[in-house]
C-alpha positions as CSV (number, residue, x, y, z in Angstrom):
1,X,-3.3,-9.9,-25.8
2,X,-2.1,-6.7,-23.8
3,X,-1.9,-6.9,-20.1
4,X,-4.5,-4.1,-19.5
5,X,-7.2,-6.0,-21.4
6,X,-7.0,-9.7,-20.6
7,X,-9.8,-11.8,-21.8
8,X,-10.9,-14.2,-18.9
9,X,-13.8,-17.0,-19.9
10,X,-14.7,-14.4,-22.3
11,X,-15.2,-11.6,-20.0
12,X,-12.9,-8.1,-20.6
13,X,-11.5,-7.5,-17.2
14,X,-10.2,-4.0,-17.0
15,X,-7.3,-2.6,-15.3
16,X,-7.2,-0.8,-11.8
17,X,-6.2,2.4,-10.7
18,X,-4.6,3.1,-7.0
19,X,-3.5,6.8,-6.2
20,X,-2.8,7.3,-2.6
21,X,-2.4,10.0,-0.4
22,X,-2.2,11.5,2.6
23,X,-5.8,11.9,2.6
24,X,-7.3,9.0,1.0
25,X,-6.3,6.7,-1.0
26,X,-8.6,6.8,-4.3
27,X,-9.4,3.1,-6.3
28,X,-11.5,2.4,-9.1
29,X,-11.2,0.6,-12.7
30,X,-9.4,2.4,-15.6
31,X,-11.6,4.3,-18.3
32,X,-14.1,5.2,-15.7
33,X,-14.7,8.6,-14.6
34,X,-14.6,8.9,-11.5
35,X,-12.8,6.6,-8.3
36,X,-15.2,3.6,-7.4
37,X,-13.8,4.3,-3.8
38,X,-12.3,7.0,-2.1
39,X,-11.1,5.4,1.4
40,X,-9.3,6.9,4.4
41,X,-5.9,6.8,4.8
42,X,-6.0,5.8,8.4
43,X,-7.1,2.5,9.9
44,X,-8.3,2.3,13.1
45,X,-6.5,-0.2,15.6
46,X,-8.0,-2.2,18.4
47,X,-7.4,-4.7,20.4
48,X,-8.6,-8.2,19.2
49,X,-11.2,-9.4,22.0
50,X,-11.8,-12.9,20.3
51,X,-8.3,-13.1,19.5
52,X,-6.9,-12.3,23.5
53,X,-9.0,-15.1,24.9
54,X,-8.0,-18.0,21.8
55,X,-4.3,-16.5,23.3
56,X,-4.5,-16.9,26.7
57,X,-6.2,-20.8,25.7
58,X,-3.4,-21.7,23.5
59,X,-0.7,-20.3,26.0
60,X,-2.1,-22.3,28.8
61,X,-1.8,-25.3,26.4
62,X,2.1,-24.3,25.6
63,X,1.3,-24.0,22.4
64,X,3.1,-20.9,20.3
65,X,0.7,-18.8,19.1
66,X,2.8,-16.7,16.8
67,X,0.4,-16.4,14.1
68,X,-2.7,-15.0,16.5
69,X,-2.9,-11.0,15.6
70,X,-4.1,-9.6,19.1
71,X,-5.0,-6.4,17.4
72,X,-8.6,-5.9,15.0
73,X,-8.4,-3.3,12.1
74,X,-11.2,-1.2,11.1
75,X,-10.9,0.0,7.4
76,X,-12.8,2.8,5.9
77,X,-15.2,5.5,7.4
78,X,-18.5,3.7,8.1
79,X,-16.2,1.7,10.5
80,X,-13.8,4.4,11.4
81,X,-16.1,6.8,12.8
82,X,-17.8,4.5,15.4
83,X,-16.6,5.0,19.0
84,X,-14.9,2.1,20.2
85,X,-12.4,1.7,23.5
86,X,-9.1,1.7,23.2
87,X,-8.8,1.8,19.2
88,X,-6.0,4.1,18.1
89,X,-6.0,5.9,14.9
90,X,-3.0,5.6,12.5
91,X,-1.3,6.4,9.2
92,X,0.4,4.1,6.6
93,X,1.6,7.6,4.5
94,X,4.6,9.8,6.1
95,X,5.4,12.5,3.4
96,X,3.6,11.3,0.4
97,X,5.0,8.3,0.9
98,X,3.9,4.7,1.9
99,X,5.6,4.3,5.4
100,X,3.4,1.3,7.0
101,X,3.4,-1.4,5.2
102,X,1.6,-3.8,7.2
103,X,-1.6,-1.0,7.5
104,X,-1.4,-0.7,4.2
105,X,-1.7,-4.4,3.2
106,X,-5.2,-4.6,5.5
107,X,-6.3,-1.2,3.0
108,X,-5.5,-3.3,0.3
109,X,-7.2,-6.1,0.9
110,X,-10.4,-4.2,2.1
111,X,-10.2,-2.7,-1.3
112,X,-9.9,-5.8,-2.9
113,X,-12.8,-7.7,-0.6
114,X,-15.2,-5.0,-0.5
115,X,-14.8,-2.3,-3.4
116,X,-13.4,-4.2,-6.4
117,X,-14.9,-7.9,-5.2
118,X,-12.9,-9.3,-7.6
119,X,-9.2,-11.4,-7.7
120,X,-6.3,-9.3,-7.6
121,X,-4.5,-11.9,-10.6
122,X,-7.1,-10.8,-12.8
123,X,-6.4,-7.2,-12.9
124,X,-3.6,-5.5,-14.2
125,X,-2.6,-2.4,-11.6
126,X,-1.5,1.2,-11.9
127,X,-0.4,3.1,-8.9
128,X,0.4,6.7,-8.7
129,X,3.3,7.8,-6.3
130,X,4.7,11.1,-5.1
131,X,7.5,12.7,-7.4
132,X,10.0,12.8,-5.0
133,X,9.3,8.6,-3.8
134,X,12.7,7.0,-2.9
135,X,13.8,3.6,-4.9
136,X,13.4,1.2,-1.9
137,X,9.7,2.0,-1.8
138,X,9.4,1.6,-5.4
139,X,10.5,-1.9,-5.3
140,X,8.9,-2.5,-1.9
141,X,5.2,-1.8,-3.7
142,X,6.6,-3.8,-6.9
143,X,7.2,-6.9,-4.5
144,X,4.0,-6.5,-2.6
145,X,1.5,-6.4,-6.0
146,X,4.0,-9.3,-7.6
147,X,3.9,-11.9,-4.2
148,X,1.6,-11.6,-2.3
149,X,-1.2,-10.3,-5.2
150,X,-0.2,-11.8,-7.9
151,X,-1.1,-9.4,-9.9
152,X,-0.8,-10.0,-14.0
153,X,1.0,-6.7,-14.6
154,X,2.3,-3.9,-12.7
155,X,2.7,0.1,-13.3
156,X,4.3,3.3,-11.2
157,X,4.0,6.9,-12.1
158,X,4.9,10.0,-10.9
159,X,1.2,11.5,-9.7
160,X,1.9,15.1,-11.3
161,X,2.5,13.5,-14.6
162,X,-0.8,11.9,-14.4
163,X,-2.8,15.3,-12.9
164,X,-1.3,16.5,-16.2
165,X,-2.3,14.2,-18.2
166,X,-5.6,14.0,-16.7
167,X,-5.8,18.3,-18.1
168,X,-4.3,17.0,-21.6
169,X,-0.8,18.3,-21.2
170,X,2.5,16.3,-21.7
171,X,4.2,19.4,-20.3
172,X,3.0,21.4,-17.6
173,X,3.6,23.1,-14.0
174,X,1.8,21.0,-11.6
175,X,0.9,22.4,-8.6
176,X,-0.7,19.9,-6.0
177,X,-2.3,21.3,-2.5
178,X,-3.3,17.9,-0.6
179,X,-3.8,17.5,3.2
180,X,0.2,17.2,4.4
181,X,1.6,19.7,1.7
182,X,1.8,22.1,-1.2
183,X,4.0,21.1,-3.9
184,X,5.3,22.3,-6.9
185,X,6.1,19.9,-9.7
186,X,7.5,20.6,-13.2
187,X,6.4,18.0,-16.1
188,X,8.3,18.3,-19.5
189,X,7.2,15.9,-22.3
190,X,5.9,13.2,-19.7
191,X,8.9,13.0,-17.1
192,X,9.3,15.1,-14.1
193,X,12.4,16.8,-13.8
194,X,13.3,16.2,-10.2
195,X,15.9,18.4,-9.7
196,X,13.1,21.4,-9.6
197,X,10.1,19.9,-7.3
198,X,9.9,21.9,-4.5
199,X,7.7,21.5,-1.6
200,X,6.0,23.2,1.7
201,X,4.6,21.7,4.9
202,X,1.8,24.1,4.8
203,X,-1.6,22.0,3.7
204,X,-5.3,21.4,4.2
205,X,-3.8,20.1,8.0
206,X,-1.9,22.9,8.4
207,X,-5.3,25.4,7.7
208,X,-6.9,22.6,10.1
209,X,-4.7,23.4,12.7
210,X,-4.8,27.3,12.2
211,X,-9.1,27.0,12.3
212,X,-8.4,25.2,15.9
213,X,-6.7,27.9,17.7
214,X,-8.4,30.4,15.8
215,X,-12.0,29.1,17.6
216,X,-10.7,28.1,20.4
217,X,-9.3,31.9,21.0
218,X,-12.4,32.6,20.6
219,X,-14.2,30.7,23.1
220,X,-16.2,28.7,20.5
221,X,-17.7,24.9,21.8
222,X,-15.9,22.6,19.3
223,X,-17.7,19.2,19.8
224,X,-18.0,16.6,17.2
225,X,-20.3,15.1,16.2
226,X,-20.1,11.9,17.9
227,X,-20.6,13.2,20.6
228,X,-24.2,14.6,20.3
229,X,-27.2,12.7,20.7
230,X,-29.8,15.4,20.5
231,X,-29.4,19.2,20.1
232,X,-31.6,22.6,20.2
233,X,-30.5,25.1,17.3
234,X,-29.8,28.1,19.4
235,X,-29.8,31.6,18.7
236,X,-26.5,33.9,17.1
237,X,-23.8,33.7,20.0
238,X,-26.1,31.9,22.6
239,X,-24.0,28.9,24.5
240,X,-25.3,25.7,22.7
241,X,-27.9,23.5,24.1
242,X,-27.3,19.6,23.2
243,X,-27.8,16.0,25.1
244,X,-24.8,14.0,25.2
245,X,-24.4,10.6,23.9
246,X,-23.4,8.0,25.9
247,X,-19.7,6.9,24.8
248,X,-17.8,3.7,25.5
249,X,-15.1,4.7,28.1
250,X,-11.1,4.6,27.2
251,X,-11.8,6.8,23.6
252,X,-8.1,7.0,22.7
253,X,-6.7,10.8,22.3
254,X,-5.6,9.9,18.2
255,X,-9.6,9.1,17.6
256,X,-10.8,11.9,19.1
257,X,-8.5,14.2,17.5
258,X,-9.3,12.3,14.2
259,X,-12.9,13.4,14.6
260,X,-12.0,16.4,15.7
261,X,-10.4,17.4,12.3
262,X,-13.3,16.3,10.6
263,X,-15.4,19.0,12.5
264,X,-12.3,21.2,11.2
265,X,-11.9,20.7,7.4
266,X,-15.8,21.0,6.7
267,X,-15.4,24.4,8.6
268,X,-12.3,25.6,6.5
269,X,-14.2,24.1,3.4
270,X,-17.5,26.0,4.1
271,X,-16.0,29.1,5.1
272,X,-12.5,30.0,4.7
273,X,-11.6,31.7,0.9
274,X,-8.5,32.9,-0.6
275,X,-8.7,37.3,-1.4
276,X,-7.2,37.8,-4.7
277,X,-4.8,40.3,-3.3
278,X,-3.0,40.2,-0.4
279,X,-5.1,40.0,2.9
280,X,-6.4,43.6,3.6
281,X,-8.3,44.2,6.5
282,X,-10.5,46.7,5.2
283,X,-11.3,45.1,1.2
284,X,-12.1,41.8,3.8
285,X,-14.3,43.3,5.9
286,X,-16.2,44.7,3.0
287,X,-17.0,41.3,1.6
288,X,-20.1,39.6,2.9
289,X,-20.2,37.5,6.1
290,X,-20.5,33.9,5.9
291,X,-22.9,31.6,8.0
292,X,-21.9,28.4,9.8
293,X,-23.4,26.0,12.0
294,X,-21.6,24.1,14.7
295,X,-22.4,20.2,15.0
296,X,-23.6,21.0,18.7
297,X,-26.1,23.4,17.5
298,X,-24.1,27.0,17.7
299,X,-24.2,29.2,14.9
300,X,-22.1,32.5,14.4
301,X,-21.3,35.0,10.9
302,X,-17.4,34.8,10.1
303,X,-16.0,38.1,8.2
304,X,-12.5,39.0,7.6
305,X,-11.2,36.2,9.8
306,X,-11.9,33.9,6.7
307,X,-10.0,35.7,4.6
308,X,-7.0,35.8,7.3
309,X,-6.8,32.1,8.4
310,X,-7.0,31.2,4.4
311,X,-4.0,33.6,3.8
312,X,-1.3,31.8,5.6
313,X,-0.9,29.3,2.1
314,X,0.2,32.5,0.3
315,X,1.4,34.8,2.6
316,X,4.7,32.4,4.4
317,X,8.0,33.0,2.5
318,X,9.6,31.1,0.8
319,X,6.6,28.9,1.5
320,X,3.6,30.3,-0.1
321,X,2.3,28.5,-3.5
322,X,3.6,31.2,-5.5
323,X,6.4,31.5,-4.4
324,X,6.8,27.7,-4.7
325,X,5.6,27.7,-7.6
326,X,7.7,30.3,-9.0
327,X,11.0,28.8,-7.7
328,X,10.2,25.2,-9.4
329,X,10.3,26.9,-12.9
330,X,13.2,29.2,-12.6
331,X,14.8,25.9,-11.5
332,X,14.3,24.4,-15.0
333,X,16.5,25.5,-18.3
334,X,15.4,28.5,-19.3
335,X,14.3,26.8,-22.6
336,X,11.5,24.9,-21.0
337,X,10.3,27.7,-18.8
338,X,7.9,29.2,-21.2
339,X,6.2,26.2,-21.8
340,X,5.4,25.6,-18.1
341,X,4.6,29.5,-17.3
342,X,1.5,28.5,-20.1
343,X,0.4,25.3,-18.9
344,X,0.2,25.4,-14.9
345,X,-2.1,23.1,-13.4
346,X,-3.9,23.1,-10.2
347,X,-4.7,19.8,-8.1
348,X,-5.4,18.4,-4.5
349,X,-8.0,18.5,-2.1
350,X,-6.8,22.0,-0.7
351,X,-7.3,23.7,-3.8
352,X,-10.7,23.4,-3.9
353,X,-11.0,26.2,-1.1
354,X,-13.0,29.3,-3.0
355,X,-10.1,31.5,-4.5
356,X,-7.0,29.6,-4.4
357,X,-6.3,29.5,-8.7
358,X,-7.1,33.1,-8.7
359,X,-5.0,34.4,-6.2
360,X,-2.0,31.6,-7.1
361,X,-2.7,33.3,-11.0
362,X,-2.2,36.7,-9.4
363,X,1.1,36.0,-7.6
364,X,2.5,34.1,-10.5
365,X,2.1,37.1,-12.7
366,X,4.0,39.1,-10.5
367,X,6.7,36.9,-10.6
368,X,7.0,35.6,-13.8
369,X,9.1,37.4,-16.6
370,X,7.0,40.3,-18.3
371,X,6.8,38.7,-22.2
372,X,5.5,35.3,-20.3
373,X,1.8,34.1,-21.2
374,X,1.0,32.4,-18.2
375,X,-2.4,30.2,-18.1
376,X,-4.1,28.6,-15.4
377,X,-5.7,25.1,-15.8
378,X,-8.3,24.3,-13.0
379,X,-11.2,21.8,-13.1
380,X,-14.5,23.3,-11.8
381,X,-15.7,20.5,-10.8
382,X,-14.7,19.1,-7.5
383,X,-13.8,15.7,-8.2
384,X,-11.6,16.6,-11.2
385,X,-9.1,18.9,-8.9
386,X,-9.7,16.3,-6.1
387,X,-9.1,13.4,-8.0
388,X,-6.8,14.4,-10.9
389,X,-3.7,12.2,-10.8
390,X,-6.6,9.3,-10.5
391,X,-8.3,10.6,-13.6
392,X,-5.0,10.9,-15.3
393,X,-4.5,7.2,-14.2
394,X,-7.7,5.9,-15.8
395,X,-6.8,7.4,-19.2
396,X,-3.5,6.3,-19.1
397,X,-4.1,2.8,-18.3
398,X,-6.9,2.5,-21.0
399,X,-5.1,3.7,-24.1
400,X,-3.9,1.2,-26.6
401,X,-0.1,2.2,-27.1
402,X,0.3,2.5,-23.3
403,X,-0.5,-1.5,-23.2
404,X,3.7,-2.3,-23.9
405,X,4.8,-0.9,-21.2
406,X,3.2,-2.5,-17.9
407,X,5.6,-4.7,-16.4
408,X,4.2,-7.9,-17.0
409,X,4.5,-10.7,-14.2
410,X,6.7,-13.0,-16.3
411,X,8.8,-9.9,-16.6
412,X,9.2,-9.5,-12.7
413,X,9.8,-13.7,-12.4
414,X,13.0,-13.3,-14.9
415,X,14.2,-9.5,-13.4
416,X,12.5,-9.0,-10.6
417,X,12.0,-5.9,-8.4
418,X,14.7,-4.0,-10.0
419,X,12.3,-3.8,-13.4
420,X,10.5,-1.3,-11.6
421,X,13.5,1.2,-12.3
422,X,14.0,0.4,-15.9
423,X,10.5,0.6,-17.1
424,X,8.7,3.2,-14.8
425,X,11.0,6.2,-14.9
């Protein structure tokens, strides 16, 4: 029977999908729709009260103590976002890659304990990975689902093949705008050709960072949430009235900059959109003004400023996703180029501000050859453009023919590791 539909005590247990990213990492069974889970890809670090004082007892004993873990992880938002002293926030991911392996682990076994409540030997796994990850990681993630999972059979793939596949399309441009960066990927026939991705540091963070100085510049009162216990709406441009809440003391800088940015991207998201055309003051100030209220209560109309702060994804040479974009195909042999001008898809988190396919259709136009029949494919819907190498994951890992080629775990006992770069290209 294949690996992807095992038959346990007569049950069908299906395989499961893992796509992370700088964001979130996204987890749920193949052949569903959507992610069961969409969980943060930070974990919050503490120290281990219970822990410390079992230490101190064992040490006065002069027994070692190697295996105590001083620190306590909190996993996941509803345990994220509650102020606690002296818990830093941290990152597993450092350029689309897994760089922490150890934070990673406790995500993965929150996934497996709390989302999937299920074992991990009885489900087959598909993970998606950037197109640029390095070998070492490959068989680093390989090792990891094999050992210490013991998973029944094991998959890697390039996450723009699968936001292509998710549209339907073996061959495409893919063009993914997530939290850290915008890349530009070309797909031909299933494979990435890797000698074209090109990639920019400017991303949903990047925006998040722009909004910041942008309302800071102007004076604006950016507290989060957490913060607030109580607060009076106010009127346009009045100073905010709100009660404070009492906070534990010692709140580490990296939390409250992590709720900070939280207050930030549902700003951008609300009210930042991408002109068609380059940014011109007078066309922007012509468009109507958008309304947004602060967490503490303070509300204020944004014009062209919107349009400005959105602009700086296009607008930065040789950084802008067109430009990106642009320079990924005329990388490729001129034989394929066609064939990706017509199929360009558009993914990631970042893409979902209002106006980013329409203005990245208007600068490819301009730069692709005059005879080309370019064509833009971008899910409406949120969760397809959010979640599109996921989707293309679920698919993948429920069709029949794909069922060969998981690397199965007798495979990895007799080849080990090194399979991983034989069978997932």
């Amino acid at each position: 029977m294949s690996a992807g539909n095992m038959l346990y005590g007569g049950d069908e247990i299906g395989a499961l999908v893992f796509d992370p990213g700088h964001h979130s990492l996204r987890v749920g069974y193949a052949q569903e729709d959507t992610p069961k889970a969409e969980i943060p890809s930070v974990v919050g670090v503490g120290p281990n009260a219970a822990d410390a004082m079992e230490l101190e007892a064992k040490t006065d004993n002069n027994i070692t103590q190697n295996h105590i873990d001083p620190h306590k992880y909190y996993v996941d938002t509803t345990y994220i976002n509650v102020p606690r002293a002296d818990t830093e926030i941290q990152t597993y991911m450092k350029d689309g890659m897994i760089d922490n392996w150890d934070l990673f682990e406790k995500v993965l076994d929150y996934a497996y304990a709390k989302v999937i409540q299920s074992e991990p030997e009885y489900h087959p796994v598909l993970f998606s990975e950037a197109s640029w990850n390095v070998r070492n990681n490959r068989e680093k993630l390989t090792e990891l689902m094999f050992e210490k999972y013991n998973v029944p059979a094991f998959f890697l793939v390039k996450n723009a093949v699968l936001a292509a596949f998710a549209c339907g399309r073996a061959t495409a441009l893919v063009v993914d705008s997530g939290a850290t960066h915008t890349s530009a990927v070309p797909v031909h026939e299933g494979y990435v050709l890797s000698q074209a991705v090109v990639k920019s540091p400017l991303g949903g963070d990047y925006l998040s960072m722009q909004c910041r100085q942008h309302l800071e510049k102007m004076g604006v009162d950016l507290t989060p949430v957490y913060k607030i216990a109580s607060k009076d709406v106010v009127k346009e441009r009045d100073n905010p009235r709100f009660v404070s809440r009492k906070l534990p003391e010692n709140l580490t800088q990296s939390w409250q900059n992590y709720m900070l940015k939280a207050l930030l991207q549902d700003f951008q998201m609300n009210v930042l959109q991408v002109l068609e055309n380059p940014f011109d003051e007078r066309v922007a100030s012509q468009i109507p003004m958008v309304h947004y209220e602060f967490p503490n209560g303070y509300h204020q109309e944004f014009g062209s400023e919107r349009f400005k702060l959105a602009e700086s994804l296009f607008d930065h040479a040789p950084l802008g996703a067109g430009q990106l974009a642009s320079t990924s195909v005329g990388m490729c042999d001129a034989d394929v180029r066609l064939s990706l001008y017509g199929s360009v898809v558009v993914t990631g988190g970042n893409t979902l501000l209002q106006g980013f396919p329409e203005r990245l259709n208007r600068d490819l136009q301009l730069r692709a050859p005059s005879n080309t029949r370019l064509k833009m494919i971008s899910a409406n819907g949120s969760v397809e453009r959010r979640f599109g190498a996921w989707i293309g994951g679920s698919i993948l890992a429920s069709i029949g023919t794909f069922q060969q080629m998981w690397i199965s775990s007798q495979e990895y006992e007799e080849s080990g590791k090194g399979q991983v770069e034989r069978k997932c290209p």
